[in-house]
PLY file of the C-alpha trace (Angstrom):
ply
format ascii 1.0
element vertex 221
property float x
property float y
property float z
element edge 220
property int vertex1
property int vertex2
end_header
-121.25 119.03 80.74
-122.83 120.12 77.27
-124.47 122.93 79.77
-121.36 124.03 81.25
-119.36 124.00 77.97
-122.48 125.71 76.49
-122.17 128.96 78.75
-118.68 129.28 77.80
-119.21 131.34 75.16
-122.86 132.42 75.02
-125.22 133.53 77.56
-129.13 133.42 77.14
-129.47 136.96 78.54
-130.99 136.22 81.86
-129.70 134.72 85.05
-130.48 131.20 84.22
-127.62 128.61 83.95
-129.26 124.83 84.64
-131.26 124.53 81.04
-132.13 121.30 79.21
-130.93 120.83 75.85
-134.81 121.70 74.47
-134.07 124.88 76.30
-130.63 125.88 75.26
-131.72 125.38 71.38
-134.48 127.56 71.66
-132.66 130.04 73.51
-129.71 130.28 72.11
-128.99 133.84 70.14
-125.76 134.20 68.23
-125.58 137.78 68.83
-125.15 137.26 72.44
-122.27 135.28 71.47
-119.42 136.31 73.29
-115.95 137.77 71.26
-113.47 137.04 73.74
-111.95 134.03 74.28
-113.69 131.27 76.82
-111.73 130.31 79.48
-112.10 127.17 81.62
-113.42 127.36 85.11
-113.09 123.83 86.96
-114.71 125.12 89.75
-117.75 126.50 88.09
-117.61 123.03 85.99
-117.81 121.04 89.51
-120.67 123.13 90.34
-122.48 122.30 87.62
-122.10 118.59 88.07
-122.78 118.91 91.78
-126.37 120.19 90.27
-127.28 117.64 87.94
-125.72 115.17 90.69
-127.82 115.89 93.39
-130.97 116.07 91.13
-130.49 112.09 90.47
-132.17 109.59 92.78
-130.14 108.32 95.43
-129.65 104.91 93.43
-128.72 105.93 90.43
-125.40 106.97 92.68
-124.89 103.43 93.05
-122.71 101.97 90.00
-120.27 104.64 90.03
-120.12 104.78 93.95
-120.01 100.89 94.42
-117.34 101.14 91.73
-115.21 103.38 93.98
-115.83 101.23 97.12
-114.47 98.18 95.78
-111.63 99.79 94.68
-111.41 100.29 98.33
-111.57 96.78 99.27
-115.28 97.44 99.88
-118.36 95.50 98.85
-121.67 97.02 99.86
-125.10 96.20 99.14
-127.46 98.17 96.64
-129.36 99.85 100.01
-126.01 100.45 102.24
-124.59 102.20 99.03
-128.02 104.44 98.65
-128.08 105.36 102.31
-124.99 106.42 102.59
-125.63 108.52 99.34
-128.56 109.53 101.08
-126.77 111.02 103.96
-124.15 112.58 102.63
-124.63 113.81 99.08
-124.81 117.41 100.39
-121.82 117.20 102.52
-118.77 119.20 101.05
-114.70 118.33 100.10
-111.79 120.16 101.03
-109.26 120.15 98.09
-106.15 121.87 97.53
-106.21 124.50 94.16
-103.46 125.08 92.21
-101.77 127.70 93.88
-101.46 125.25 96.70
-104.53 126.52 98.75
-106.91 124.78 100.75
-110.59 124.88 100.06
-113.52 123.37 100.43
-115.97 122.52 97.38
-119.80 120.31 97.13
-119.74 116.68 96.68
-119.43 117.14 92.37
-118.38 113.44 91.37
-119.47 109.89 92.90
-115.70 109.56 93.79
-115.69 112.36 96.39
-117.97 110.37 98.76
-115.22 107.73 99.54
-113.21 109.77 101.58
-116.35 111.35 103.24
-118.16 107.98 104.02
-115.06 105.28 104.61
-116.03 105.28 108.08
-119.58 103.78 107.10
-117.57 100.63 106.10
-114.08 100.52 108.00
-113.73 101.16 111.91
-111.64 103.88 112.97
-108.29 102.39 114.71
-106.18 105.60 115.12
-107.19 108.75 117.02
-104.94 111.57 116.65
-105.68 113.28 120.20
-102.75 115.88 119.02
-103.06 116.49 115.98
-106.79 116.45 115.20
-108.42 119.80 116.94
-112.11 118.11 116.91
-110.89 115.61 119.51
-108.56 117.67 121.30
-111.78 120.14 121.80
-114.38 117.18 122.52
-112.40 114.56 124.87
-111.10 114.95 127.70
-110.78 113.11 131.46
-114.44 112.57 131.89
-115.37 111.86 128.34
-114.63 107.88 128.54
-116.57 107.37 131.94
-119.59 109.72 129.85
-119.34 107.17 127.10
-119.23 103.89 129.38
-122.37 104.68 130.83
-124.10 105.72 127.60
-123.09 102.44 126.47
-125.02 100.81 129.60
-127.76 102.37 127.89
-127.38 101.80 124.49
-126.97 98.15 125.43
-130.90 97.92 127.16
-131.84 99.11 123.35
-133.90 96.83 121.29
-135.31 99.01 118.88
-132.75 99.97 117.38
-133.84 102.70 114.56
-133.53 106.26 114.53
-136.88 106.76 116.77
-136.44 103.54 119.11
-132.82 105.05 120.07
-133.88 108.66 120.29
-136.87 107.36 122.50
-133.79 105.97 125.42
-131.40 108.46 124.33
-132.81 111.78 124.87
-134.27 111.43 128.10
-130.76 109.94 129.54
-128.89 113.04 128.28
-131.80 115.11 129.64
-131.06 113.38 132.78
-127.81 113.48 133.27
-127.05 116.75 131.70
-124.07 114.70 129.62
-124.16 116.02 126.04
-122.01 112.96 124.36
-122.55 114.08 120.57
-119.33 115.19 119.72
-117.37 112.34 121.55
-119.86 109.63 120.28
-118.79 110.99 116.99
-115.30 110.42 117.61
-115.82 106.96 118.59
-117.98 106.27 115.73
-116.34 108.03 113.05
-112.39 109.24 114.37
-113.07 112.74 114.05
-115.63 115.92 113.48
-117.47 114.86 110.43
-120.56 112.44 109.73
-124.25 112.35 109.40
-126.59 112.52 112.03
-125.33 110.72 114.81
-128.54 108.09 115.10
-128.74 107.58 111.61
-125.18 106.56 111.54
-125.55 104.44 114.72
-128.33 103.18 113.32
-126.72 102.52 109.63
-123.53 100.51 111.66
-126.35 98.31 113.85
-126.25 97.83 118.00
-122.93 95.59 118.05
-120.84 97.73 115.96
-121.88 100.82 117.15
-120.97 99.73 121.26
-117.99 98.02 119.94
-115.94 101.24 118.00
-117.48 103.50 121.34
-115.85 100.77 123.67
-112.84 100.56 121.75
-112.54 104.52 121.36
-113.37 104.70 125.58
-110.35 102.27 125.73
-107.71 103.90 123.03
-108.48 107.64 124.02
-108.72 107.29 127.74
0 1
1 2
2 3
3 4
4 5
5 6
6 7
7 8
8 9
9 10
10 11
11 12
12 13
13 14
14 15
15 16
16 17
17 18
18 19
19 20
20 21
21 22
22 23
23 24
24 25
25 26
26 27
27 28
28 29
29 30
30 31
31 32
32 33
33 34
34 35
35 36
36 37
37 38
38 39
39 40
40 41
41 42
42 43
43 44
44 45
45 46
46 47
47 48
48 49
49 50
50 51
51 52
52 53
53 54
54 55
55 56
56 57
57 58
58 59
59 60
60 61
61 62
62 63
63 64
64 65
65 66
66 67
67 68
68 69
69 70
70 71
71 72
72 73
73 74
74 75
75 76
76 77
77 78
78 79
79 80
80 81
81 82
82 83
83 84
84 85
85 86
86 87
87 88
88 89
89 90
90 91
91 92
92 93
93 94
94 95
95 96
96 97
97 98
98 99
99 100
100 101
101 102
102 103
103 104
104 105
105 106
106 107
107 108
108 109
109 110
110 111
111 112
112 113
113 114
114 115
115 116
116 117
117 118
118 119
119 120
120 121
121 122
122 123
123 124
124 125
125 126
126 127
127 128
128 129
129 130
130 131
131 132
132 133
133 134
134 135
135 136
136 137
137 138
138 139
139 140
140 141
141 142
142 143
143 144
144 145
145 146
146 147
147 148
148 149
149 150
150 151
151 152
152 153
153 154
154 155
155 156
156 157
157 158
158 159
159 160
160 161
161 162
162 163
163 164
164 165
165 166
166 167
167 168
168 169
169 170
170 171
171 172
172 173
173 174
174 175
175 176
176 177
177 178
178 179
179 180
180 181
181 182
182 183
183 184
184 185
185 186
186 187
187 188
188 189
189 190
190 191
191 192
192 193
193 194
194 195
195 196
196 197
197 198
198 199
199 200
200 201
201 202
202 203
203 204
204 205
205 206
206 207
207 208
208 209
209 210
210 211
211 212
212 213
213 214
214 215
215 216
216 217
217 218
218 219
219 220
């Protein structure tokens, strides 16, 4: 913040805007000082905290974010909470400006990952075929029978990391010439958004995973 607030009024005559404090004293130049007033930009503000944000290690996330997810209802442990940081710090927000506009902004503040990573923790139950244009575009009447027998497969898994499910996986898809991403990821998640698909399968473990992609197979049809 004291970087932001200190580019308000002064700049240090380059192009540079991410400066320690060491830096901005020996920099700074009252002449170059500006005369007009400084006016607040939240968006450039959010910017700057998305910086120093994702320059912090994964864990130090982890009191503010575990903060938020109990709040929530949530209670996470120390490694869930930096994994999920992990793989989705870099995802963006869509907000709504003051003029009423809808836009779409980086992760800036620990609380912006809840509504990015709820499905990590709670299942979807809802699919809104009509209203949601991810799932309109991605399911249809051969999706579920897709799904059912990538599920056979998924169940004859027993390594079940990244690699060990990537090492089944991709040859069945290869096989079959089924490309399931996009509906797995409405079973897993309830719409278009999410990490890596066997990170996140691998993140929810074998028996949740085949349970929300049975349940979605059942709901959706």
């Amino acid at each position: 913040m004291v970087n932001f607030l200190a580019l308000l009024g002064w700049n240090p005559g380059n192009d540079q805007e991410l400066m320690t404090m060491d830096e901005m004293v020996s920099l700074f130049d009252l002449t170059k000082c500006s005369k007009a007033g400084a006016k607040f930009d939240y968006v450039k503000a959010a910017w700057f905290n998305h910086q120093y944000l994702i320059r912090r290690p994964d864990a130090d996330w982890c009191p503010a974010f575990d903060k938020v997810l109990k709040e929530n209802g949530i209670t996470a442990t120390a490694e869930q909470e930096t994994e999920v940081v992990r793989m989705m710090k870099m995802k963006v927000i869509e907000y709504t400006d003051s003029l009423g506009n809808k836009k779409k902004r980086n992760i800036s503040f620990p609380s912006d990952l809840w509504p990015l990573t709820k499905f990590f923790f709670v299942a979807p139950t809802d699919f809104d075929r009509e209203g949601d244009k991810f799932i309109r575009k991605n399911w249809n009447e051969d999706t579920a029978g897709q799904l059912r027998q990538m599920v056979a497969v998924l169940e004859t898994i027993t390594d079940w990391s990244v690699e060990g499910q990537k090492a089944v996986i991709d040859p069945w898809v290869e096989q079959t010439g089924f490309k399931p991403w996009n509906a797995w990821r409405i079973a897993l998640v309830g719409t278009g958004q999410g990490p890596d698909m066997y990170e996140l399968s691998a993140f929810l473990g074998k028996e949740e995973t085949l349970r929300r992609t049975r349940y979605a197979c059942e709901v959706l049809g």
